[in-house]
C-alpha positions, 0 to 999 in steps of 0.5 A, spaced: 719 274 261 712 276 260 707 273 257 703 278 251 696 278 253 692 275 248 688 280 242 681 281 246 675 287 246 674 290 252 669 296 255 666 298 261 669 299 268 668 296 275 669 289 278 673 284 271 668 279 267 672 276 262 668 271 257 671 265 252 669 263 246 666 257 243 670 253 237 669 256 231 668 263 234 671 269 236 671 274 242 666 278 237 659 272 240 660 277 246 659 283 244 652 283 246 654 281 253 659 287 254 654 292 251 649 289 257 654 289 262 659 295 261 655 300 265 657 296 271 662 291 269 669 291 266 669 286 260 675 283 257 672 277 251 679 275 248 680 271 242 683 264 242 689 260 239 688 260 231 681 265 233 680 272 231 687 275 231 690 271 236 696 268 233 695 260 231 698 255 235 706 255 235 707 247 235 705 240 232 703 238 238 696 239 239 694 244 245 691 242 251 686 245 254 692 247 259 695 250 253 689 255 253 688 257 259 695 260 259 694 263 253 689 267 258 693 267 264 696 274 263 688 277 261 686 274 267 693 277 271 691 284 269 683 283 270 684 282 278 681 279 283 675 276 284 673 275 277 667 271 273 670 268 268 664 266 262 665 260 258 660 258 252 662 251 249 669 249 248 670 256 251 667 254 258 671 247 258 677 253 258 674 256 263 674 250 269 681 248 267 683 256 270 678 256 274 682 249 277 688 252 277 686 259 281 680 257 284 682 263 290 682 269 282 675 266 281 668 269 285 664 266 279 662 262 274 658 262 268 657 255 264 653 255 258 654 248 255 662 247 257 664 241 252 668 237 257 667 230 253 672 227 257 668 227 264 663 223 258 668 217 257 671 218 264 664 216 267 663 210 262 667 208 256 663 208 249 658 208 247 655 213 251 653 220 250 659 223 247 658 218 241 653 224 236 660 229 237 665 224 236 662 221 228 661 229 228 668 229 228 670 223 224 666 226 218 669 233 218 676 231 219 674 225 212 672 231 210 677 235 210 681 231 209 678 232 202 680 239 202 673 240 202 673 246 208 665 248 206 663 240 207 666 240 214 664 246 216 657 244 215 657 238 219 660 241 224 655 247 225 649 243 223 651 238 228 651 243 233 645 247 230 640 243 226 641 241 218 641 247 214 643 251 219 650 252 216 647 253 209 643 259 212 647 263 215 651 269 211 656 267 206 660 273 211 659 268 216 660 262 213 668 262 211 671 264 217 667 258 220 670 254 214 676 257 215 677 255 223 674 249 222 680 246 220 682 245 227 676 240 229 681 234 231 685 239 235 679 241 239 677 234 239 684 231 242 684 238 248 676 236 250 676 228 249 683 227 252 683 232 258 686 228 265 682 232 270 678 227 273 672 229 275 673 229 282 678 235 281 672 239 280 668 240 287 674 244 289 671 249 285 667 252 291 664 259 287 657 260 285 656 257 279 651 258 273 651 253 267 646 254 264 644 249 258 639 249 252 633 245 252 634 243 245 642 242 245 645 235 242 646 229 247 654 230 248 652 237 251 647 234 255 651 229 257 657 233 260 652 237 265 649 229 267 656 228 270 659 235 271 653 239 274 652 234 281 659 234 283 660 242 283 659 244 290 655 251 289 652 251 282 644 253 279 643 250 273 638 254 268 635 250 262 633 255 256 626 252 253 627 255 247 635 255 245 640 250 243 648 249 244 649 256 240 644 261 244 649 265 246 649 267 240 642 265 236 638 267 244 643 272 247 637 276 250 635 270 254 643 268 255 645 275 257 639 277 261 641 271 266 648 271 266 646 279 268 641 277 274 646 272 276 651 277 277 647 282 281 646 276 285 654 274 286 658 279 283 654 286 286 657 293 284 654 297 290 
């Protein structure tokens, strides 16, 4: 039986982009992306499991970040190959899982911050440098716990943007967060309690961008200190002015790099 594709926004036309979202978002962070790639790309942004109108995830037990690749299987099936896979926070932890288990579908591969926490402890047991997501985690779930979505959300979101920033955003932008953040222990087990060791990952043998935000918290920092030595081919560029969300508070500066990089691996003639 096949597999349904998950919902996705697509545009363009030529060799296949496909772009994962981070928690609490939706395909809807890449617009921007797409409206830059589509003259010379085909770009497939879908939307993850409990995101967007993606349907929630069918069991009690919680999802791996297997499980989320092969949501996006049957997407990537029908992108073709060589594709570049795109990947921002937990949305880039999604992307190195696929990317493992098809490394000969994937030319490239852009990183921005993949939230990858395992290989933390994996390189040294807490405390360490994942220890500022885990209390994040801690207090939100307390929180929901509570039934107080809104305080969880806030933490949430000020953890990974600075205090205050939840509070500022439009109140058409903070209820979907609000409502999404429910699944904060989930994301947590898929990206705390992933077994890929991190030798696995010098079998991606692309061109890889990570790109990082200079004014990201340490566990994002951390992930790269660990992942980026161990990746055969990659390009690191830090980003002096963003954070942990500039795909979508400096998309100019993200989508100008992920562009240039595409020229450079990715060419359409």
């Amino acid at each position: 039986m096949t597999e349904p594709i998950p919902f996705h926004r697509e545009a363009g036309s030529g060799p296949s982009v496909v772009c994962l979202h981070s928690n609490a978002s939706t395909s809807g962070q890449w617009r921007s992306l797409m409206d830059t790639l589509a003259d010379r790309y085909r770009v497939l942004a879908p939307d993850g499991y409990g995101a967007g109108k993606s349907p929630d995830w069918p069991s009690s037990r919680a999802p791996s970040l297997q499980d989320e690749a092969a949501l996006i299987e049957p997407l990537l099936a029908r992108a073709g190959s060589p594709l570049v896979l795109v990947g921002h926070s937990y949305g880039g932890a999604v992307a190195l899982i696929a990317a493992l288990g098809q490394p000969a579908r994937v030319g490239a591969l852009v990183l921005f911050e993949p939230t990858l926490f395992a290989l933390v402890d994996g390189a040294g047991a807490p405390p360490n440098g994942a220890d500022g997501i885990r209390e994040t985690v801690r207090i939100a779930a307390l929180a929901l716990d509570r039934g107080d979505r809104v305080a969880a959300a806030r933490c949430f979101i000020d953890f990974w943007m600075g205090p205050g920033s939840f509070d500022a955003m439009p109140a058409g932008r903070r209820a979907p967060i609000a409502d999404s953040v429910v699944h904060v222990r989930r994301w947590a087990h898929a990206l705390m309690t992933e077994p890929t060791p991190l030798a696995a990952f010098a079998a991606l043998d692309m061109p890889v961008l990570y790109l990082l935000g200079a004014h990201s918290p340490e566990p994002a920092h951390a992930v790269a200190r660990v992942l980026v030595p161990v990746l055969p081919r990659v390009e690191v560029v830090e980003l002096p002015d963003a954070g942990h969300m500039a795909p979508i508070t400096h998309p100019d500066l993200v989508n100008g790099e992920i562009a240039r990089f595409l020229a450079q691996t990715h060419p359409t003639g």
